[in-house]
Structures are given as structure tokens and as C-alpha cells.
C-alpha positions as CSV (number, residue, x, y, z in Angstrom):
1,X,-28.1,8.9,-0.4
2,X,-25.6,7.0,2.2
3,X,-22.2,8.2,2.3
4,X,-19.3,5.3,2.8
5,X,-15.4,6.3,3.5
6,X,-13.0,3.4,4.1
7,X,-10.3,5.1,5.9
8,X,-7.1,2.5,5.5
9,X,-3.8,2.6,7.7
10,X,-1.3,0.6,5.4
11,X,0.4,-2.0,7.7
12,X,-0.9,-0.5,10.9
13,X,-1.3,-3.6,13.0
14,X,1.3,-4.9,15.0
15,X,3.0,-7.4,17.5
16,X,3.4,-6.4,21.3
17,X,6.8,-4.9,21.7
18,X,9.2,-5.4,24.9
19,X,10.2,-1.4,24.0
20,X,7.0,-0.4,24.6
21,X,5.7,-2.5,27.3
22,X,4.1,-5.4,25.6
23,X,1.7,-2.9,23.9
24,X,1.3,-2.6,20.1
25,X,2.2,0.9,18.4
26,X,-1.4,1.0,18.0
27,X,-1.7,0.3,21.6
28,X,0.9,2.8,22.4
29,X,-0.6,5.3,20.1
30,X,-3.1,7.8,21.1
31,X,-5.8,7.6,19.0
32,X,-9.3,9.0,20.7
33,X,-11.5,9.3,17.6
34,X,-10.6,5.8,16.6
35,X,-11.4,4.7,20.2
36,X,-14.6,6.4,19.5
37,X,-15.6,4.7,16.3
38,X,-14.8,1.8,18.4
39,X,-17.0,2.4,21.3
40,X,-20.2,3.5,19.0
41,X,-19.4,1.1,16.2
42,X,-19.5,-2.9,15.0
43,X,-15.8,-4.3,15.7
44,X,-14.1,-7.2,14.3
45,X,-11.5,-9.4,12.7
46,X,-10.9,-9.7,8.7
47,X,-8.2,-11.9,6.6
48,X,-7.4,-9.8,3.8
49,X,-5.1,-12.2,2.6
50,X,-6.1,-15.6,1.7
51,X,-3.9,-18.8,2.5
52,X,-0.9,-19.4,0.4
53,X,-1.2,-15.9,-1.7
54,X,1.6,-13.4,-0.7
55,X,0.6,-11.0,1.9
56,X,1.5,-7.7,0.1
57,X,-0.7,-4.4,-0.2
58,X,-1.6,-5.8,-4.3
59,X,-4.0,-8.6,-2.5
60,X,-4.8,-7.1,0.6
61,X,-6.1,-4.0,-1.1
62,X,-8.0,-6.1,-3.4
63,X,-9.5,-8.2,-1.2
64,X,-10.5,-4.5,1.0
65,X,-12.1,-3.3,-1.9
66,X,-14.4,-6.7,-2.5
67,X,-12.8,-8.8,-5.3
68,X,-11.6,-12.2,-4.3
69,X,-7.6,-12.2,-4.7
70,X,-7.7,-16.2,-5.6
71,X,-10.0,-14.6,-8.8
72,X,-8.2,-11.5,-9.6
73,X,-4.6,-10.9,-8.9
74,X,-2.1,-11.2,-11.4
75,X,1.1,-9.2,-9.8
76,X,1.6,-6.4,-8.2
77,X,3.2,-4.5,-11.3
78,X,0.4,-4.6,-13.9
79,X,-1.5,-2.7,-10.7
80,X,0.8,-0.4,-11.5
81,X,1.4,0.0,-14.5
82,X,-2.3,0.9,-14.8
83,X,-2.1,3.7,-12.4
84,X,1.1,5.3,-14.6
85,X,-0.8,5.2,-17.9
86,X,0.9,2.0,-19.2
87,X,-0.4,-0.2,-21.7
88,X,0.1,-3.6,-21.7
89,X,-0.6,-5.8,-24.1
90,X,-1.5,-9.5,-23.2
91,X,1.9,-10.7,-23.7
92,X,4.0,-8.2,-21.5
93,X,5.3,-8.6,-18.1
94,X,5.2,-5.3,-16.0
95,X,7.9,-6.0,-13.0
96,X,8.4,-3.5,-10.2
97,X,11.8,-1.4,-10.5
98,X,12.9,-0.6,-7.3
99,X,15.5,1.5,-6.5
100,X,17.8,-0.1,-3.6
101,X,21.4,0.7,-1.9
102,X,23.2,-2.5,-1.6
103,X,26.6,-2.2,0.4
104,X,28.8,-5.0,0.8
105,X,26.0,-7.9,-0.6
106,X,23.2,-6.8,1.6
107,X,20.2,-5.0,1.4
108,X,20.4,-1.9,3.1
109,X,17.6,0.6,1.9
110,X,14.8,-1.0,-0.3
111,X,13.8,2.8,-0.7
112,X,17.2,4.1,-1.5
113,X,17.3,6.4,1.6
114,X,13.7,7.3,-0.1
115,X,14.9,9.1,-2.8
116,X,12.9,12.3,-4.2
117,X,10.9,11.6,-7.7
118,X,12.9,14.4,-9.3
119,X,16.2,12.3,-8.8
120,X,14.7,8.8,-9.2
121,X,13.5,9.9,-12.6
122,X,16.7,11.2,-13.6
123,X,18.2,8.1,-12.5
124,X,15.6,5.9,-14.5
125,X,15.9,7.5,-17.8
126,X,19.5,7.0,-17.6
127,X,18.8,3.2,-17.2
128,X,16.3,3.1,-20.0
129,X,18.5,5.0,-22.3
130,X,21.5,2.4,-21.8
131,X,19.4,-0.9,-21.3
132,X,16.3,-0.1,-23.0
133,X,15.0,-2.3,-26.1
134,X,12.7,-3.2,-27.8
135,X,12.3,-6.1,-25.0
136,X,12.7,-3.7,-22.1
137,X,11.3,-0.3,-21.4
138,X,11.9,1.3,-17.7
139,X,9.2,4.4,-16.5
140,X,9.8,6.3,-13.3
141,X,7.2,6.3,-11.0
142,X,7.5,7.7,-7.7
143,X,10.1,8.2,-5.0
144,X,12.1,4.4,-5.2
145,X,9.2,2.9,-6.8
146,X,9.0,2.4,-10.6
147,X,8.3,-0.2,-13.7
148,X,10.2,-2.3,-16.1
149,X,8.1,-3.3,-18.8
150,X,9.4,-6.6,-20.8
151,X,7.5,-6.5,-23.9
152,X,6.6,-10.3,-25.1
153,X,8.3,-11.5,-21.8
154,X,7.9,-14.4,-19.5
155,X,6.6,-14.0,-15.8
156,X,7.8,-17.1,-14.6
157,X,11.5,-16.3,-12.4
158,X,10.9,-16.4,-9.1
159,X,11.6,-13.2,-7.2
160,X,11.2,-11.2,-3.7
161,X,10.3,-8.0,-2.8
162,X,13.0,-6.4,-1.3
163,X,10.9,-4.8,1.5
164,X,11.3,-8.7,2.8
165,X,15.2,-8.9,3.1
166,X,16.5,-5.4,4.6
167,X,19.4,-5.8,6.2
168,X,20.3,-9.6,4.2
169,X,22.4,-10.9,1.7
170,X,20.8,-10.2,-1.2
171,X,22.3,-13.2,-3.7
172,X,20.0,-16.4,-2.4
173,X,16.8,-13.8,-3.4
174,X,17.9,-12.6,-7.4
175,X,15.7,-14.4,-9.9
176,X,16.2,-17.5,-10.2
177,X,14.1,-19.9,-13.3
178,X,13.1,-19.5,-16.7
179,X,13.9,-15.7,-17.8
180,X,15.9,-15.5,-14.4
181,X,18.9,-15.0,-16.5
182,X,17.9,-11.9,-18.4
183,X,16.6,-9.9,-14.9
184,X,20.1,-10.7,-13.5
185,X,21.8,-9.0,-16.3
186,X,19.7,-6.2,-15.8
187,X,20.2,-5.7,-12.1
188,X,23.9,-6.1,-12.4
189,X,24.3,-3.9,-15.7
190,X,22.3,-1.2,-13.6
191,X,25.3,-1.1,-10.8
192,X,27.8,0.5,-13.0
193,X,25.5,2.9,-14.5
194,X,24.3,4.2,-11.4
195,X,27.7,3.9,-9.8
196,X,28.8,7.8,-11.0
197,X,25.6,9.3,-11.9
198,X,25.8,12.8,-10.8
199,X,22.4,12.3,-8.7
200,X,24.1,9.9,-6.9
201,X,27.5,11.7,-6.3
202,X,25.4,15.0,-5.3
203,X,23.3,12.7,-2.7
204,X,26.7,11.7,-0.9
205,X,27.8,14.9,-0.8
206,X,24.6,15.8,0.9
207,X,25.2,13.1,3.4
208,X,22.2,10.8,1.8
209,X,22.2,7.2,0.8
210,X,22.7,6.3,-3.0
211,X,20.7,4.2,-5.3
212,X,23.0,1.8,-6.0
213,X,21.2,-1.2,-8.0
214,X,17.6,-1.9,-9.3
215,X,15.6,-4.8,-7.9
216,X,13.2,-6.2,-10.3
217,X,10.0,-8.2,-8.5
218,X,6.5,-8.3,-8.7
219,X,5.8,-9.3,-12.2
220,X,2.7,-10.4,-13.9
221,X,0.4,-9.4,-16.9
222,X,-2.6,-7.1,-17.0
223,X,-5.2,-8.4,-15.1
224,X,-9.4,-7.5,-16.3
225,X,-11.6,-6.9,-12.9
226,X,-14.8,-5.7,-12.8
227,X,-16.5,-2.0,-12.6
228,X,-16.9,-1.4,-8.8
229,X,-20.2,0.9,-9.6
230,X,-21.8,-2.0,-11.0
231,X,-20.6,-5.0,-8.7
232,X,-21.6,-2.6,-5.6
233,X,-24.2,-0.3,-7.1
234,X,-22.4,3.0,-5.3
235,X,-20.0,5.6,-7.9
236,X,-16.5,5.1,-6.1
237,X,-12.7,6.7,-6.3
238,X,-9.6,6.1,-4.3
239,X,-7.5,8.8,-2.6
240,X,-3.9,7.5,-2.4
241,X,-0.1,8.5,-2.4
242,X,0.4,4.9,-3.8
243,X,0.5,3.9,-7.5
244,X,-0.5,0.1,-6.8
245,X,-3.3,1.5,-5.1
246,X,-4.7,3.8,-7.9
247,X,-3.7,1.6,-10.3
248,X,-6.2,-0.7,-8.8
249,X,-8.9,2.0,-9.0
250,X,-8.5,2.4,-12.4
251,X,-8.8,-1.1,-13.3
252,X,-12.0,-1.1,-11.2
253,X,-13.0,2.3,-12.9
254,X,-13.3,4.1,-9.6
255,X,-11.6,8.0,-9.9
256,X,-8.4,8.0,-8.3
257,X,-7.7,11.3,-6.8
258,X,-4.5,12.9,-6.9
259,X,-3.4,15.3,-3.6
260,X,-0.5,17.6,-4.0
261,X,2.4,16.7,-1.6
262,X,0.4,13.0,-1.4
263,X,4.2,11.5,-0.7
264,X,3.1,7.5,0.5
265,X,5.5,8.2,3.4
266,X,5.7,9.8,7.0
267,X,6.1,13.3,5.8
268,X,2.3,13.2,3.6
269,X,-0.2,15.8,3.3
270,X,-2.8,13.7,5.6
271,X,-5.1,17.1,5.9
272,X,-5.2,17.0,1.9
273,X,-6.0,13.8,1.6
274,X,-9.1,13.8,4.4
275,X,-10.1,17.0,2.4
276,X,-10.2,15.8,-1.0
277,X,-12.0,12.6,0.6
278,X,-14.6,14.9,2.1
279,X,-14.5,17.4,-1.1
280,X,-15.6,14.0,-3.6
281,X,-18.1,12.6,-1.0
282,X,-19.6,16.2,-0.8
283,X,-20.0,16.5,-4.5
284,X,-21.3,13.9,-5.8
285,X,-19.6,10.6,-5.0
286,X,-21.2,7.9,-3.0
287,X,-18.4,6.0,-1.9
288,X,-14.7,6.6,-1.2
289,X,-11.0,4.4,-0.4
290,X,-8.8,6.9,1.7
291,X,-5.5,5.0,1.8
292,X,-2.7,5.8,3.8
293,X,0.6,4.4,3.0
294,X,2.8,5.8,6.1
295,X,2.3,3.2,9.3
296,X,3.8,0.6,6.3
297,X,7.0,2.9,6.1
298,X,7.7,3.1,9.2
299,X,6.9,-1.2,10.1
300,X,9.2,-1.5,7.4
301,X,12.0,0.5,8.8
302,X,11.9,-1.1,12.1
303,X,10.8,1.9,13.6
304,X,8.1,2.0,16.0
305,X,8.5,6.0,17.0
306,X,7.8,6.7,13.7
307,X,4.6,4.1,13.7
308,X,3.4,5.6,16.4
309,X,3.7,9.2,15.1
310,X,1.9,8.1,11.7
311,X,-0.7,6.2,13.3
312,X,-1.1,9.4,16.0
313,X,-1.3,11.5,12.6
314,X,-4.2,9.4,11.1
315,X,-5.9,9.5,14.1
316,X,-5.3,13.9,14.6
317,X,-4.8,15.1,11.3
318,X,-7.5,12.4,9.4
319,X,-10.0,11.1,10.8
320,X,-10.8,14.1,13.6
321,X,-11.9,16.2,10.4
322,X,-13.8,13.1,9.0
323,X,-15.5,12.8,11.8
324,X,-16.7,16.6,12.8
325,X,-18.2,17.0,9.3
326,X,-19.7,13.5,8.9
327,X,-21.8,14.0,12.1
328,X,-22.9,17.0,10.9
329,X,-24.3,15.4,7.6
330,X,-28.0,14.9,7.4
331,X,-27.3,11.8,4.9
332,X,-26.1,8.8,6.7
333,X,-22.4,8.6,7.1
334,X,-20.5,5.3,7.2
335,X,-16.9,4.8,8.3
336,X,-14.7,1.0,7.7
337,X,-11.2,1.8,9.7
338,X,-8.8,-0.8,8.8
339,X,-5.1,-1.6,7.6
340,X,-4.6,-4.0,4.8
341,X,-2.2,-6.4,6.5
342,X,0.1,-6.4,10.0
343,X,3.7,-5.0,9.4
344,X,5.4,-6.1,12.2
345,X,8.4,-3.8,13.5
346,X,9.9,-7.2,14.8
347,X,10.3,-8.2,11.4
348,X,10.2,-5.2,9.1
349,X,7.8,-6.9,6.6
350,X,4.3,-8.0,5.8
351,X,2.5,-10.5,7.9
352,X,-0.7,-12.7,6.5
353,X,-2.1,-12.2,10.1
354,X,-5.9,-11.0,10.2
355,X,-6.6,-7.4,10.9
356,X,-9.0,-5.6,13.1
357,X,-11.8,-3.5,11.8
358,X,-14.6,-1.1,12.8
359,X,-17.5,-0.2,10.9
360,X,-19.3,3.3,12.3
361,X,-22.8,4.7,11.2
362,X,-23.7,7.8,11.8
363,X,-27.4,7.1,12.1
364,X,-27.0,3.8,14.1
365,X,-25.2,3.3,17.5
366,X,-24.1,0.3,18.5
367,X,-22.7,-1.4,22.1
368,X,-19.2,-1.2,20.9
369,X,-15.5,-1.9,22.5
370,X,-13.4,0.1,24.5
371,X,-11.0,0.8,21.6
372,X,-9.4,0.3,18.6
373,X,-6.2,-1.6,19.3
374,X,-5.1,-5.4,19.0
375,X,-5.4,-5.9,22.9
376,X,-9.3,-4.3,23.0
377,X,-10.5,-6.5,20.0
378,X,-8.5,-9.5,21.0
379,X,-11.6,-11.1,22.2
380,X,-13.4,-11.1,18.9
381,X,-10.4,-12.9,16.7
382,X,-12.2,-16.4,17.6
383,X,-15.4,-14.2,14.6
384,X,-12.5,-13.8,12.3
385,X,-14.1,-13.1,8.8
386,X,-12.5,-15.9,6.6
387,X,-12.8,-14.7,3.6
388,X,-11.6,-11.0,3.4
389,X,-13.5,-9.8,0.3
390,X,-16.8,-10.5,1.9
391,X,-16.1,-7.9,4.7
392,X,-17.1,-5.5,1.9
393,X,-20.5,-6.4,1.2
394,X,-21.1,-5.9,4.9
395,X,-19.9,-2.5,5.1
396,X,-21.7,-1.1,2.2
397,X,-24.7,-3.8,3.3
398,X,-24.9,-5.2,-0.1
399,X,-27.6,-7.0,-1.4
400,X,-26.8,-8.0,-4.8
């Protein structure tokens, strides 16, 4: 039976940078066993997210792992909410909790200086304990990222991730429209309870930013997709740091695999996730999502060292082990090496932009490119594949 890993860089593509030459991070990166895929594999270009739909990591990823966006998505959070064990019923709104430092009006840390679990769930009970309801209900997640859950609630405010306005004023983005009113209360009640906590006093006597507020975004209600097994015919699961990614694993009944010290940022345990990859594929899985949530991090911090390093790690600590055991596997082994969606250093954020891809097969080599990077593949952008979701059905050379 054919083995198939989809190996994922979260928001690895890039714009040329004047700081590093006009090259990309991925450019600038060293990265010889994706230059390998390259040169033995089928390149191309893929739009993960279709026109008008946000481009965030909820649609991309969907639209990856082969289910049209336009059909499925509901909202980020309900992803979510599914990955944490959440139950929604069809009236609730899951938004996305995030906790953020604000200084002064602006956004300064949409992570809260990336704030350990431990604290963030300390911080997040106290929340729920003062503000809880029977409308509202707040459960930590991981790191900055968690849920508010508004029982009987209406999705309609309009909101923005945070991610999108670092270093901005932060009043023309709160909620605005119907239910607006009751997600500014909220955020602002949230400033005075987290103004003394003792997490936050013992983080600025270690020198480390404070949650200061909670930024509620992402909303919808539980969304129904189908069983990946029986749309794609292969048994499935998703290695990922991430809850929005595992969240839509579960939805799709695919395993999602938990790695310990998994983090979704640039200090992850990337040999434990290629291992546990390896581990499902050995025993008896057929396919498998390896998601990486790092080169994101660091587009959104601005900070193209740190892209570099993350893609560099992929590349070294990944997809080299990957590699040396797949060719050594007498059942055909396929690779798909992509990133979701661009996060452009220049603009710390997500960009709709299409997204290069390779596919490898161990039993098939083709006349490939020179490389995997923006500048080698920029030829082939003219072949973009349209419509993301198909890109998936050629990869796993679907029939049905």
C-alpha cells in the first residue's frame, strides 16, 4: 500500500527582502533535501485561499487537506473548539481568546510575549470565574491561544485577528455590529482583572511582557465536513502543535497525534513530530498531515533570522529523517511539501498569494527544478492551480 506525508511549513513563503539581498527567507535558507524533492519531483503553484475568503491557516488548511473552503468553513474557532473537546451546540458561537499586551492603545504582542500554557491557564480561569455565565464560558488552550464560548450567541460583529494589527491602534479593529457591544465589555472588563494577577506581576519581575487584555475574533458555529477516509479512500491523522489544525482533523475524523514538547513555535520538538509521522505511517496508517506552525511565528514577528532558522530546521531536523527512511521503504513513498499561505516579514501577516508546492514519489522520478524557493519556481506561477482543494486529489491521484 502507498504511503503519502504532506509535510507543511505554516506561512513559509515570502516577499524578496532588501536585508537579504532580494532573496526570500526561503531563498536565503539552506534547505538541500527540499532542493532535492525539487529536482526529482513534480513542482508547482497552488491558491489555497479562494477570492474574497480571509487568508488565515482555518481555510488554507482546509483547502490543503481537500475540502473546498467556499463549502465548509464556518470560523476559525469552532476548528478549535473541536480539537479542545468542546461541544457546541448549533446555536453557540466559539470566538478565539487571545491573550494580547496592549500598551498605550496599540497592539504590541498578539502572543503576549508567548506566554507558557501553565500561566495562560491560570490567567484564563481567573477570567472565567469573574466573567463567566451562563452566556459566556472561557477554556484555556495553549500558550496565548484559547476559546470563549457564547452559549445561544450571535456571530455577526465584525472582528480582526490580532496577528493583522501588531504594532497599531487597536480601537478602529474592536467589534463593531450586532453583539459588538457585549465582546467590548468583555475585552475591557478583562484589563482590570488581568491588571494585578500575580502571573502577570511575577512575568515583569522576570523581565517578560504581560497579558494585558483578551482579543476575541474568529467566531462561528460548528461546522459538519466529511470523513477524509471515505472522500479519499486512505486512513489519515494530523501531527500538529496547533489546535485549529487538529481540531480540523477531528472534524474530518483523521487521528490527530499529540508530540510532547509540540510547542507551534520556534523552540518545537521538530524530531518528535517527523518521528511520530514516520511511527503512524509505519504502523498502519496510509496517509499523514505533518504541520509545522513555526516559519508563521516568526513572518509574524517581523523576523526573518528566525524564518530562516525555522525553515533551515524543517529542512535539517524534518524532512532529512523523512527522507532517509522513506527511500528505504519498499512501498511507494509520496511527499506534498507546501506552506498553507505567504506570511510576509514586510507585513507581519497573512497574504492570499498562491504557494509553491512539490510532489515526490519514491518509485517515480521526474525532470524536476533546481529548487524549492519562490525564485526557482517562479516560472511555473503562469500553471497556478485555481482552485486549492483540487491540488489534493492530485497528490494522493484520486479517482473518485
Amino acid at each position: 500500500m502507498p504511503k503519502y506525508l504532506v509535510l507543511l511549513g505554516d506561512g513559509m513563503a515570502d516577499e524578496p527582502l532588501s536585508t537579504l539581498g532580494g532573496r526570500t527567507p526561503l531563498e536565503a535558507a539552506s534547505t538541500p533535501n527540499m532542493d532535492a524533492l525539487a529536482k526529482s519531483g513534480v513542482c508547482g503553484w497552488v491558491r489555497t485561499v479562494p477570492p474574497g475568503m480571509p487568508p488565515g491557516s482555518d481555510v488554507a488548511n482546509l483547502s490543503v487537506l481537500g475540502f473546498d473552503p467556499n463549502r465548509y468553513y464556518t470560523g476559525r474557532a469552532p476548528l478549535e473548539a473541536a480539537s479542545m473537546g468542546i461541544e457546541l451546540s448549533p446555536q453557540d458561537v466559539a470566538y478565539r481568546c487571545n491573550l494580547v499586551a496592549i500598551k498605550n492603545g496599540v497592539m504590541v504582542d498578539y502572543s503576549a510575549g508567548h506566554i507558557t500554557s501553565e500561566e495562560a491557564r491560570q490567567l484564563i480561569e481567573t477570567l472565567n470565574d469573574a466573567l463567566g455565565n451562563g452566556a459566556f464560558h472561557f477554556y484555556p488552550g495553549v500558550s496565548y491561544r484559547h476559546l470563549m464560548v457564547w452559549r445561544g450567541g450571535r456571530e455577526t460583529p465584525q472582528t480582526t485577528p490580532p496577528h493583522d494589527i501588531s504594532g497599531q491602534p487597536i480601537e478602529p479593529y474592536l467589534p463593531t455590529g450586532d453583539g459588538a457591544e457585549e465582546l467590548r465589555h468583555l475585552m475591557q472588563s478583562s484589563i482590570e482583572l488581568l491588571a494585578h494577577h500575580p502571573v502577570n506581576e511575577r512575568r515583569i519581575m522576570e523581565g517578560k511582557r504581560p497579558a494585558t487584555m483578551i482579543w476575541l475574533w474568529g467566531q462561528g458555529k460548528r461546522p459538519v465536513l466529511p470523513s477524509f477516509r471515505e472522500t479519499y479512500g486512505v486512513e489519515g491523522a494530523v501531527v500538529s502543535a496547533v489546535d485549529l489544525v487538529r481540531g480540523i482533523a477531528v472534524l474530518l475524523g483523521m487521528e490527530p497525534i499529540q508530540v510532547p514538547g509540540a510547542t507551534g513555535y520556534l523552540d518545537t520538538n521538530y524530531e518528535g513530530k517527523g518521528q511520530a509521522a514516520m511511527d503512524f505511517l509505519r504502523s498502519s496508517g496510509d496517509f499523514v498531515y505533518l504541520h509545522i506552525e513555526a516559519p508563521d511565528e516568526a513572518g509574524h514577528q517581523g523576523d526573518e533570522k528566525a524564518k530562516i532558522r525555522a525553515i533551515e530546521d524543517i529542512d535539517a531536523r524534518v524532512l532529512s529523517t523523512i527522507l532517509r527512511e522513506a527511500q528505504r521503504w519498499e512501498a511507494p513513498f509520496n511527499i506534498l511539501l507546501l506552506c498553507d499561505h505567504p506570511t510576509p516579514i514586510s507585513i507581519k501577516t497573512h497574504s492570499p498569494d498562491p504557494v509553491p508546492f512539490v510532489i515526490w514519489r519514491s518509485n517515480r522520478e521526474q525532470l524536476g527544478e533546481s529548487g524549492y524557493n519562490e525564485a526557482a519556481l517562479a516560472h511555473l506561477k503562469p500553471y497556478t492551480i485555481q482552485q486549492g482543494h483540487r491540488l489534493m486529489s492530485l497528490f494522493l491521484e484520486h479517482k473518485g
